[in-house]
SETI-646383 format. One record per atom (N, C-alpha, C): residue in three letters; x, y, z. Coordinates in steps of 0.02 Angstrom, whole numbers, padded with zeros to 5 digits, always signed. Example, Ala and Ser with C-alpha at 12.3 -4.5 7.8 and 13.67 -1.06 7.14 Angstrom:
2
ala+00660-00284+00390/ala+00615-00225+00390/ala+00660-00165+00390/ser+00642-00112+00354/ser+00684-00053+00357/ser+00645+00002+00394/
# end
This chain:
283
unk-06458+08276+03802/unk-06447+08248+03735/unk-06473+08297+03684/unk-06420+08323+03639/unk-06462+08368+03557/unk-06484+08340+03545/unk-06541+08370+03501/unk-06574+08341+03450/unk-06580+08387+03385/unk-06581+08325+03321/unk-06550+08376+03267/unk-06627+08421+03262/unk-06634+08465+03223/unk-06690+08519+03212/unk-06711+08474+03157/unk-06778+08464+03152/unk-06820+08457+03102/unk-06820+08479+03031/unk-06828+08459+02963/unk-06809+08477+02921/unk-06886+08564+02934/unk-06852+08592+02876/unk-06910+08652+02868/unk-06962+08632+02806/unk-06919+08617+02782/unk-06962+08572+02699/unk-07012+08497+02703/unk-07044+08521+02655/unk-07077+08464+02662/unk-07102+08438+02579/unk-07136+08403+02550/unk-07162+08398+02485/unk-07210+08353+02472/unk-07256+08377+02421/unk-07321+08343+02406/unk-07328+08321+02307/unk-07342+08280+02283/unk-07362+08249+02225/unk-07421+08266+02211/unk-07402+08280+02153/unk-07495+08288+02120/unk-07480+08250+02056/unk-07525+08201+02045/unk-07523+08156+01977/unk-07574+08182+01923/unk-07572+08203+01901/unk-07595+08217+01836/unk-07616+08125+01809/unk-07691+08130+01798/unk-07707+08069+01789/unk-07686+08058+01696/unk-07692+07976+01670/unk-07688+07977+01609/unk-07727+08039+01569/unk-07719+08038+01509/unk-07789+08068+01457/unk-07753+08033+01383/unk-07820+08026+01356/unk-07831+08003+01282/unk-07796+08038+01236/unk-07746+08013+01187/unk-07727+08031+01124/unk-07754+08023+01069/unk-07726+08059+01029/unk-07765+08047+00970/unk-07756+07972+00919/unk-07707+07940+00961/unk-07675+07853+00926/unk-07738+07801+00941/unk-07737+07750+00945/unk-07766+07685+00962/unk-07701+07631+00964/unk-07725+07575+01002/unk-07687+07508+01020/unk-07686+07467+00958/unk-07663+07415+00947/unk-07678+07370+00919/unk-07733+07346+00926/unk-07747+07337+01001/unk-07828+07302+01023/unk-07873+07351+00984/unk-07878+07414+00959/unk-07926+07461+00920/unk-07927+07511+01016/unk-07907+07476+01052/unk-07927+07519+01137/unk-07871+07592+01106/unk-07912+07629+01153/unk-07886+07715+01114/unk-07822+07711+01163/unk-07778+07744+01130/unk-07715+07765+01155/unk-07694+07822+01229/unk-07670+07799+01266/unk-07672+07840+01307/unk-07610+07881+01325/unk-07603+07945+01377/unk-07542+07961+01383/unk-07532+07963+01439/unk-07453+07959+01473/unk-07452+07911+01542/unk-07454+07980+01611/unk-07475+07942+01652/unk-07489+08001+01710/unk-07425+08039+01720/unk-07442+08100+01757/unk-07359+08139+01747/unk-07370+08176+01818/unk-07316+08170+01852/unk-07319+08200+01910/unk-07271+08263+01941/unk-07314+08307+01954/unk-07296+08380+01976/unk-07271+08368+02043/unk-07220+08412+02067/unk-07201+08414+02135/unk-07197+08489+02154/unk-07232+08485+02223/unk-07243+08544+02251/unk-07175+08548+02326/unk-07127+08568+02335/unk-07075+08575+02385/unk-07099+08654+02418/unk-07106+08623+02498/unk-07130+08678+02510/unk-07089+08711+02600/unk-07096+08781+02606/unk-07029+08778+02661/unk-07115+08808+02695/unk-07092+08856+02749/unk-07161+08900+02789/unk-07211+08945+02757/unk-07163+08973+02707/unk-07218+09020+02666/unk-07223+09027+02596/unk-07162+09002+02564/unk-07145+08976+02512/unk-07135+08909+02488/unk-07146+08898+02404/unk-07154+08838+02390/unk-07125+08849+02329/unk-07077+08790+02288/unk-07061+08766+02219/unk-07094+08746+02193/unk-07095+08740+02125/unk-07157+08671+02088/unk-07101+08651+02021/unk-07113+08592+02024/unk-07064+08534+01978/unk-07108+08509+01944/unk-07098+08519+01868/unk-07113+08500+01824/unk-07189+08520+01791/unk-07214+08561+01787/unk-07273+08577+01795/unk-07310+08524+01723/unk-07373+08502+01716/unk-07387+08458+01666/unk-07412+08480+01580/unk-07447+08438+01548/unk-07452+08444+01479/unk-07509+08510+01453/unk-07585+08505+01472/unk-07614+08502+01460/unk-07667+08583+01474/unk-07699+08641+01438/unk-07708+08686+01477/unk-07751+08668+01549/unk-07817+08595+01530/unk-07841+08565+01580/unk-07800+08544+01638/unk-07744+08507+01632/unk-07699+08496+01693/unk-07669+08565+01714/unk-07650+08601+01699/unk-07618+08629+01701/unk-07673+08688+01763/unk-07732+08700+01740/unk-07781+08735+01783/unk-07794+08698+01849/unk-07781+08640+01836/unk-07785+08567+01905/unk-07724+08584+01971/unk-07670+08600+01947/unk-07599+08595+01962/unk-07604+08668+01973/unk-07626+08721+01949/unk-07622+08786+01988/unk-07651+08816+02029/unk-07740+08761+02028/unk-07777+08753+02108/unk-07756+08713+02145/unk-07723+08658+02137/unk-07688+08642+02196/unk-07629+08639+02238/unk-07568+08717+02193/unk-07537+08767+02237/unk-07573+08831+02276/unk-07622+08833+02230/unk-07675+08902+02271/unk-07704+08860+02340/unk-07718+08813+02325/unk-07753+08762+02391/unk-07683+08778+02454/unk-07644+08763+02436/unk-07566+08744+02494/unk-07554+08795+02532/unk-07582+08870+02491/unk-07593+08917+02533/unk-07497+08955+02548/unk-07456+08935+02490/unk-07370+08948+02492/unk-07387+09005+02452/unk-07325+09044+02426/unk-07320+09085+02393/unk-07256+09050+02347/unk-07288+09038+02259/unk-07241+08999+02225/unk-07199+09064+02200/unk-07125+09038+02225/unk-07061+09083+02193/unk-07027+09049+02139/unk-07039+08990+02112/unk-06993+08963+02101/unk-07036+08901+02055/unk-07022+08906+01989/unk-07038+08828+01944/unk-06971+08817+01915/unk-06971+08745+01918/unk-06891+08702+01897/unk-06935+08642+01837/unk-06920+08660+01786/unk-06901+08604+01736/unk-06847+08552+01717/unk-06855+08491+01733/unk-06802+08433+01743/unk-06782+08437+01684/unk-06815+08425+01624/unk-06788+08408+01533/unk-06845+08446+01488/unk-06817+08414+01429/unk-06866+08467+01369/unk-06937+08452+01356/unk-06940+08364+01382/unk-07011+08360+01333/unk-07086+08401+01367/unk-07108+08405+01324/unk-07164+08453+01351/unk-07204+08424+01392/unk-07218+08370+01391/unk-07279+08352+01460/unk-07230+08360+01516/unk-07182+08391+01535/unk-07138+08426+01574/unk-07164+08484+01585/unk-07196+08523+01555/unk-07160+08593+01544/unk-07203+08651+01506/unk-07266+08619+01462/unk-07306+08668+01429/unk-07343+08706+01463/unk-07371+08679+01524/unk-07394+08709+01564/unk-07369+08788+01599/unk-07279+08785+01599/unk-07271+08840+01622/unk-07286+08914+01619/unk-07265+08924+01547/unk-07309+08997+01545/unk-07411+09034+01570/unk-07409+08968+01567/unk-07492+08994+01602/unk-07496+08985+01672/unk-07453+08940+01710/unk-07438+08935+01771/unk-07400+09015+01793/unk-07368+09038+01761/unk-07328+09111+01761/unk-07376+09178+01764/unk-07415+09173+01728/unk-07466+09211+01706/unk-07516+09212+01780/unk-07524+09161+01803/unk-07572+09143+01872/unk-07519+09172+01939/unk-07476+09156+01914/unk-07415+09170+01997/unk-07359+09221+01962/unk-07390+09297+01978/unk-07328+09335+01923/unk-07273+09337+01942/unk-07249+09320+02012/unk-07197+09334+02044/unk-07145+09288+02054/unk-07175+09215+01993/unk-07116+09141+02003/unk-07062+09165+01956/unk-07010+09126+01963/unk-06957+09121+01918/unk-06941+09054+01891/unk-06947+09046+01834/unk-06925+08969+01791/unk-06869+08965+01776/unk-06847+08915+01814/unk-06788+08910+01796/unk-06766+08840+01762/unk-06720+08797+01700/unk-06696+08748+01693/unk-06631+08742+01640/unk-06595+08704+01641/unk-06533+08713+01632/unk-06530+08730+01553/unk-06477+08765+01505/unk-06444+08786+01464/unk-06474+08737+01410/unk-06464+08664+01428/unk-06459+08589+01375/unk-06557+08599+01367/unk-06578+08583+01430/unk-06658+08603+01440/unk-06694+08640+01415/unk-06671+08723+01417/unk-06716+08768+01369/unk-06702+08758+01294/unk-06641+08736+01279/unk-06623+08735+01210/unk-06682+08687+01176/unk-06681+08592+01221/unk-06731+08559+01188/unk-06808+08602+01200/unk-06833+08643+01237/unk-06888+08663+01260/unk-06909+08714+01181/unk-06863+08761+01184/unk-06856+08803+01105/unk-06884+08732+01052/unk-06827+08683+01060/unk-06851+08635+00968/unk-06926+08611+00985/unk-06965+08612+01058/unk-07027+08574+01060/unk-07088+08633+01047/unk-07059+08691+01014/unk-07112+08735+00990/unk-07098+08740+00905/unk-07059+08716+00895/unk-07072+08704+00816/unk-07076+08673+00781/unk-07075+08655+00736/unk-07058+08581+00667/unk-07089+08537+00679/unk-07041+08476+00674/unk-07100+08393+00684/unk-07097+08390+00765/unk-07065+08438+00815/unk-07065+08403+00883/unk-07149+08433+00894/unk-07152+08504+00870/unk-07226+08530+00885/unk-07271+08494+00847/unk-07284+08469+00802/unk-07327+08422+00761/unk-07332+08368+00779/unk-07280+08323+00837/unk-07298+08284+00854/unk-07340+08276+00919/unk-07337+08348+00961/unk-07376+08366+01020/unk-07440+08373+00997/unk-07465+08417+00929/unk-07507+08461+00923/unk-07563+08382+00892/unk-07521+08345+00849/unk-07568+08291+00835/unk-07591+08241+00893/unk-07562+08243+00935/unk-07589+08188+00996/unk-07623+08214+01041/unk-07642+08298+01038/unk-07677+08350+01068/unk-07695+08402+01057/unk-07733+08387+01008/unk-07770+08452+00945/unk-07807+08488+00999/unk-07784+08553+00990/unk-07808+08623+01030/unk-07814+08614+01126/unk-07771+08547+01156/unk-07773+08560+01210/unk-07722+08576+01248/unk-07654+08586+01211/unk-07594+08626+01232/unk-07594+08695+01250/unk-07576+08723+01305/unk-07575+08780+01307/unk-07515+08820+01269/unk-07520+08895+01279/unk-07455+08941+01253/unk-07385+08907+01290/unk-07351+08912+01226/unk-07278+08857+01256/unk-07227+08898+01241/unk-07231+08966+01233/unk-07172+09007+01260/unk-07127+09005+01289/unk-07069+08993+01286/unk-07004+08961+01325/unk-06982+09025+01366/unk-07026+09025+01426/unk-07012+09081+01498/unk-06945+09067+01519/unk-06924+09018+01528/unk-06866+08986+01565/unk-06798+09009+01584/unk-06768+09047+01609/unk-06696+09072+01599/unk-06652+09025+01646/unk-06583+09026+01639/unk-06551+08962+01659/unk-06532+08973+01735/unk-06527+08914+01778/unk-06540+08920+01831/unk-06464+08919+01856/unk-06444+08957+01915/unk-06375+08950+01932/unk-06344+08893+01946/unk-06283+08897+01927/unk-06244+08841+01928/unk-06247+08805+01980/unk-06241+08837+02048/unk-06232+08798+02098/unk-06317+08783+02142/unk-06368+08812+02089/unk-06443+08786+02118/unk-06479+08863+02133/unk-06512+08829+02182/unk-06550+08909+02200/unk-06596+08897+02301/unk-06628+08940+02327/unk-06630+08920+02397/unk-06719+08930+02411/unk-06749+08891+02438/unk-06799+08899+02459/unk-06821+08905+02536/unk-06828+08969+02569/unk-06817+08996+02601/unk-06747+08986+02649/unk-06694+08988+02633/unk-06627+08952+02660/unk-06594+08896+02641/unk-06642+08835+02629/unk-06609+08801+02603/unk-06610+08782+02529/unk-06539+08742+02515/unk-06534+08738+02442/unk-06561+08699+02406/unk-06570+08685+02360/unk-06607+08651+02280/unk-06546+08658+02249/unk-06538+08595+02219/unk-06465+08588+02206/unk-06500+08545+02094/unk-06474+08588+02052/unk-06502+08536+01987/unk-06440+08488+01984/unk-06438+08443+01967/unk-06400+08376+01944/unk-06390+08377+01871/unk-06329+08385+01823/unk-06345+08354+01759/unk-06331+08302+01738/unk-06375+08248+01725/unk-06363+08176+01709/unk-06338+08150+01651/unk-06366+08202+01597/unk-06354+08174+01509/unk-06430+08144+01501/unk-06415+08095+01460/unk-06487+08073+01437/unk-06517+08013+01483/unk-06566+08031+01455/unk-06625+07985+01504/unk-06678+07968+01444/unk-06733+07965+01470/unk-06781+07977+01393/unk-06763+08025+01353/unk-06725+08074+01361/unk-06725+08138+01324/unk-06662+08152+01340/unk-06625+08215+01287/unk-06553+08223+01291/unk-06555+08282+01365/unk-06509+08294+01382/unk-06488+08337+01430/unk-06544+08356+01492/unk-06543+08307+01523/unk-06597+08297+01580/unk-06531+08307+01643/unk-06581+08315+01712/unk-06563+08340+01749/unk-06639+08319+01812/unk-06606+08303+01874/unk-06631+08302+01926/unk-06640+08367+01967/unk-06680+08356+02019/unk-06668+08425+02062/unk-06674+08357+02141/unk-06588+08395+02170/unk-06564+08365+02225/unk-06608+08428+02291/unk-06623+08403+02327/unk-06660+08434+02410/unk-06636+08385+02445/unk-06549+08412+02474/unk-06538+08374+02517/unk-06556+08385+02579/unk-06590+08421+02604/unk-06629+08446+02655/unk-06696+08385+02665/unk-06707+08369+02625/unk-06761+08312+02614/unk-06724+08244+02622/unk-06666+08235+02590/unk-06660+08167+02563/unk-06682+08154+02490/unk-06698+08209+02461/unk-06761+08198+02391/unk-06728+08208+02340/unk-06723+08181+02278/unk-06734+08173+02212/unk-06779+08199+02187/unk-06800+08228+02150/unk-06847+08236+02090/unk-06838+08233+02015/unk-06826+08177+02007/unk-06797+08128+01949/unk-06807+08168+01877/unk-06882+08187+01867/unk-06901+08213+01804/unk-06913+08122+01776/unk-06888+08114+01716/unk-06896+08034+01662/unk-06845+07998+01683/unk-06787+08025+01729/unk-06734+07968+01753/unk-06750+07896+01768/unk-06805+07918+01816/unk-06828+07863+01857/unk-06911+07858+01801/unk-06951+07800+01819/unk-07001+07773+01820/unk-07030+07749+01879/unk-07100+07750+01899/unk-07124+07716+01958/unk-07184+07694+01910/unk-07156+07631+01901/unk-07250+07574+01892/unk-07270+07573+01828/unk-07242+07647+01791/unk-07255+07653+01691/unk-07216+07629+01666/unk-07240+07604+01603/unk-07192+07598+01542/unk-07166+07651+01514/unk-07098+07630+01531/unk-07056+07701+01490/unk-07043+07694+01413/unk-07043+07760+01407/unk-07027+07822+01337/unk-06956+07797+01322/unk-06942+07756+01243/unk-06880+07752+01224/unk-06855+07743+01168/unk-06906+07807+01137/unk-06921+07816+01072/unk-06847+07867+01041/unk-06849+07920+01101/unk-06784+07972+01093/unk-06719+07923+01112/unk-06672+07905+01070/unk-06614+07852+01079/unk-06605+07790+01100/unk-06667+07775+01099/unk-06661+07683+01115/unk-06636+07629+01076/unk-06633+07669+00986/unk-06582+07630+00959/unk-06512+07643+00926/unk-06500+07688+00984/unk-06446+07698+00940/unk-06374+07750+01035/unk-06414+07691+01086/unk-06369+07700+01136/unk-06393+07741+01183/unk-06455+07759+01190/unk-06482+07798+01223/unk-06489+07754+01298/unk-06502+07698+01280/unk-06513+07661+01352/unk-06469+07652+01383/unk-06406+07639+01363/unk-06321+07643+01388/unk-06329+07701+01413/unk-06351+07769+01412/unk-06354+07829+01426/unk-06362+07826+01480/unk-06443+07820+01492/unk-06479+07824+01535/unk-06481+07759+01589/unk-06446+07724+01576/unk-06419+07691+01646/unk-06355+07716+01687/unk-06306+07738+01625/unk-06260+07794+01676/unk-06302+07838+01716/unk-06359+07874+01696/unk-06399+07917+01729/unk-06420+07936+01801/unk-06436+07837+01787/unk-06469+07824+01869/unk-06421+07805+01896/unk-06345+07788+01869/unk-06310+07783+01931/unk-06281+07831+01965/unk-06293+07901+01917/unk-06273+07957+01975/unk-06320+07993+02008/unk-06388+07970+01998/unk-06444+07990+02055/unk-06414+07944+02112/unk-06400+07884+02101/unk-06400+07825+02145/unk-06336+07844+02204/unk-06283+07880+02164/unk-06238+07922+02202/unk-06267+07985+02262/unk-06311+08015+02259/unk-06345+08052+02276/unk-06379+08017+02323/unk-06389+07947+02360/unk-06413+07933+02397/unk-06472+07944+02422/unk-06528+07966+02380/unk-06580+07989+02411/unk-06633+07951+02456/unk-06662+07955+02487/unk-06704+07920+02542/unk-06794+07948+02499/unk-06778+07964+02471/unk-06860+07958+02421/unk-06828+07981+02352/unk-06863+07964+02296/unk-06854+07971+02235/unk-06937+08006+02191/unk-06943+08042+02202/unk-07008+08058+02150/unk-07009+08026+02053/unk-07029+08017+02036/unk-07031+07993+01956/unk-07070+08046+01910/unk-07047+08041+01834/unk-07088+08105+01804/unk-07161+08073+01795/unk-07166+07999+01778/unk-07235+07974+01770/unk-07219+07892+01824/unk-07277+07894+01865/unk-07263+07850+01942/unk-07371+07840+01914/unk-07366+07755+01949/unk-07425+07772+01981/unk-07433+07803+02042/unk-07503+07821+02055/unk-07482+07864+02114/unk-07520+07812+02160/unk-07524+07741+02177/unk-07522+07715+02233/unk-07456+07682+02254/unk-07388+07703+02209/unk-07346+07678+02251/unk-07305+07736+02259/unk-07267+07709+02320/unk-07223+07755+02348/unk-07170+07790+02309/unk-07131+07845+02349/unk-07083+07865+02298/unk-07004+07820+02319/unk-06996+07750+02325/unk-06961+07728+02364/unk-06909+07716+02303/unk-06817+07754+02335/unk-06771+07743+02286/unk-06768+07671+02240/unk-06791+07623+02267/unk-06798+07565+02243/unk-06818+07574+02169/unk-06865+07625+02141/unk-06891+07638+02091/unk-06824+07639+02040/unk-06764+07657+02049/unk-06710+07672+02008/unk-06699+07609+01986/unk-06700+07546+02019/unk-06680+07492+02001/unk-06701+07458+01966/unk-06777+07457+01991/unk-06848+07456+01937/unk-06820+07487+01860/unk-06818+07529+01864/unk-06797+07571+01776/unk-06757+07545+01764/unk-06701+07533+01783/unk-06632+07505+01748/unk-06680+07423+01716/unk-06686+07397+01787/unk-06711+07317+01746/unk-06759+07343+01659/unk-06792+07372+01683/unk-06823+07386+01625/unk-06833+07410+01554/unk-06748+07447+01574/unk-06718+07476+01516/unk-06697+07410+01486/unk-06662+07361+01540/unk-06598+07310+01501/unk-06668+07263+01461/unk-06714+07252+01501/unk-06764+07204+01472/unk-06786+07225+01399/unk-06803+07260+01380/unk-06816+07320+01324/unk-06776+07314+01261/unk-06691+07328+01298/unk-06632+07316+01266/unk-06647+07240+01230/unk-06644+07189+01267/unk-06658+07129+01251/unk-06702+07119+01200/unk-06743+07149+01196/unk-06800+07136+01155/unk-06797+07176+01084/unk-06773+07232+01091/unk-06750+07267+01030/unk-06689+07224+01017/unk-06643+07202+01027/unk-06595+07174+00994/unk-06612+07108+00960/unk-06684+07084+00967/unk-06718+07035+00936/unk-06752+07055+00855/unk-06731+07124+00860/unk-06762+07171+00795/unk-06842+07140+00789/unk-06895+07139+00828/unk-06953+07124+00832/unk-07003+07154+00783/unk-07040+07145+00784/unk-07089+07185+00734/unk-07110+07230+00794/unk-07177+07274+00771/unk-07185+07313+00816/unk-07245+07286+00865/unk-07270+07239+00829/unk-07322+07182+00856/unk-07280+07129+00928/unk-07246+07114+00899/unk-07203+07074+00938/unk-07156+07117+01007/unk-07167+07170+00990/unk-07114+07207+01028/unk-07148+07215+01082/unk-07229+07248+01079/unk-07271+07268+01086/unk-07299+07216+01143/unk-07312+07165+01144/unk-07351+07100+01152/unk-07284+07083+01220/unk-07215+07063+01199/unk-07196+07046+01246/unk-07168+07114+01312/unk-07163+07194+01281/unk-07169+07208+01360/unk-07211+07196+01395/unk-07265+07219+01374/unk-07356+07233+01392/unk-07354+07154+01445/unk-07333+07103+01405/unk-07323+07029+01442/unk-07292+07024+01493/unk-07229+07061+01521/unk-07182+07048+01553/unk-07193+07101+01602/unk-07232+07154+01587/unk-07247+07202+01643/unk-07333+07215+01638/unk-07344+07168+01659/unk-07424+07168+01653/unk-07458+07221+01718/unk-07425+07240+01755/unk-07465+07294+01821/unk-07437+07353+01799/unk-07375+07381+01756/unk-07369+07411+01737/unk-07426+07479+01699/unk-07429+07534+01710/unk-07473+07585+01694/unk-07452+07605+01623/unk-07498+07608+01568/unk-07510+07641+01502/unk-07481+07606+01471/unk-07497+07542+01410/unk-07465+07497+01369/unk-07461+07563+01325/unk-07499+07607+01296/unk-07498+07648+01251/unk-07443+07684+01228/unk-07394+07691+01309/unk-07302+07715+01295/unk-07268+07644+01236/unk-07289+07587+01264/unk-07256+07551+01258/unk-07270+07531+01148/unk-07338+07537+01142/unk-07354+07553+01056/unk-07306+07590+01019/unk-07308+07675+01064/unk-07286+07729+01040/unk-07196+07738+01016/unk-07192+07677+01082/unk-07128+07645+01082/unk-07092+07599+00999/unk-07127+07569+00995/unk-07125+07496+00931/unk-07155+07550+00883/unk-07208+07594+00864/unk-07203+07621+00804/unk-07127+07669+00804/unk-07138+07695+00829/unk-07061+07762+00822/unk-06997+07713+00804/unk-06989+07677+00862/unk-06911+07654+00839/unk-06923+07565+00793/unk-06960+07537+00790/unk-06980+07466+00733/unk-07040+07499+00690/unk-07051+07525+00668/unk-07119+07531+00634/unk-07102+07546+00563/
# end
């Protein structure tokens, strides 16, 4: 009897825990920002890293614990533009001279607008002097993906999700997804970028072409990290988009808006998305 060969790949999560903004709650409780999770894909001697995080502190966290794995990183993939994606990379570059960043055309373009104007003023005020250099390293990644030691990494482009021109990274060698903001695991999602004005219509087309993709694990850009990465999470987001929907079409105050997610997803991680949420788009 054959037996098929073992995958060569394998992959590990690193969560980047919450940290404090510069906002507060309604309750006066300080504002927080939601955990964000890095993915390390790794073959025998080489390793990818997805999504690298916000913060120069995270960011020193997340490049000892590829030095820990003991791979040699060739390769960083950015899913979308927003920066707790992605600021991290150039100092991650600087540590590993020999990676290549790669993310799609739609991706570097938003990555460019999150170093200037009100997108950088809105980073720089919720994290006075703890952003690192946000130099847009990134050059665009080939059309048809790229290979880690043989096998392929395939990017997905979805359209919008929380953010315009997002994109997955497919490892069908895994079964794996690496969603980027497509998906959610356990947080309150970000739906400040087009939530009123069709963005959530978007981003449910989104997940139905991850959902096409069949994956047998799903990673999330912000997951708690005691639950699994189980595709189930896609379904989770959609409910949560439509619930959302519902509630904005009630034109709520931002009190009200506020009060009944926080209500309706009470195990849910960081009400503070969910504030940031009701000031931006009701406030």
């Amino acid at each position: 009897m054959s037996r098929r060969p073992a995958p060569t790949l394998s992959y590990e999560v690193f969560v980047s825990e919450p940290i404090p903004t510069t906002g507060t709650l309604p309750t006066g409780a300080r504002q927080l920002w939601s955990p964000l999770s890095t993915t390390l894909i790794s073959g025998v001697r080489d390793a990818v890293l997805v999504d690298p995080p916000l913060t120069a502190q995270q960011t020193a966290r997340v490049g000892d614990w590829v030095r820990r794995s003991g791979k040699r990183l060739t390769h960083i993939y950015i899913t979308h533009g927003h920066g707790d994606h992605w600021f991290g990379a150039a100092r991650l570059a600087e540590r590993f001279p020999s990676v290549v960043v790669y993310a799609t055309t739609g991706t570097i373009q938003l990555m460019r607008l999150s170093t200037t104007g009100r997108r950088k003023l809105f980073w720089d005020r919720l994290f006075p002097g703890q952003i690192p250099d946000t130099r847009v390293i990134a050059q665009p990644v080939p059309v048809n993906g790229f290979d880690l030691e043989g096998r392929r990494l395939r990017p997905i482009e979805v359209g919008h999700s929380d953010a315009d021109d997002s994109t997955v990274l497919h490892v069908p060698t895994l079964g794996l997804v690496v969603a980027g903001d497509v998906a959610y695991n356990g947080v309150h999602q970000y739906l400040a970028d087009g939530g009123l004005t069709g963005g959530i219509d978007s981003w449910l087309q989104a997940i139905d072409i991850v959902r096409t993709l069949r994956p047998e694990a799903v990673i999330a850009g912000h997951k708690d990290p005691d639950r699994a990465d189980d595709p189930a999470i896609l379904d989770e987001t959609a409910e949560y988009l439509r619930s959302a929907q519902r509630a904005l079409d009630e034109n709520p105050s931002p009190e009200a808006f506020f009060d009944h997610m926080v209500g309706r997803y009470p195990d849910h991680v960081n009400p503070g998305t969910v504030w940031l949420n009701a000031t931006l788009l009701l406030g």
